[in-house]
Residue, then its C-alpha position, 0 to 999 in steps of 0.5 A: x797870283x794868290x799868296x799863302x795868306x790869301x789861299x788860308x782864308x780861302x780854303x777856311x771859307x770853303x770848309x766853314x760852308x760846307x760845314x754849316x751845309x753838313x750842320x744844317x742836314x744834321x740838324x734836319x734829320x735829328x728833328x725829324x727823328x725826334x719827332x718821330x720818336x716821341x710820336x711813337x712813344x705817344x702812340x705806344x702809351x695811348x695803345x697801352x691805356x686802351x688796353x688796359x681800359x679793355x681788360x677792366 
């Protein structure tokens, strides 16, 4: 039989894991965005200055 203390710590340790779990995916998806981000802003400015090259 599990007593209160055991059952605490055991439920405590599920919860951190699926934290670190949820963390982790988080932490997968913000990389990819920001890096999609900085890839679309890279190609606005390369856009922007062929343009500009163009016009003169």
């Amino acid at each position: 039989m599990i007593n209160k203390d055991d059952q605490f710590w055991h439920d405590l340790n599920e919860r951190e894991e699926e934290w670190s779990y949820e963390k982790m995916e988080f932490d997968k998806k913000a990389h990819y965005y920001d890096g999609f981000d900085k890839g679309f802003v890279k190609g606005l400015s390369e856009i922007r200055t062929e343009s500009v090259k163009k016009i003169q």
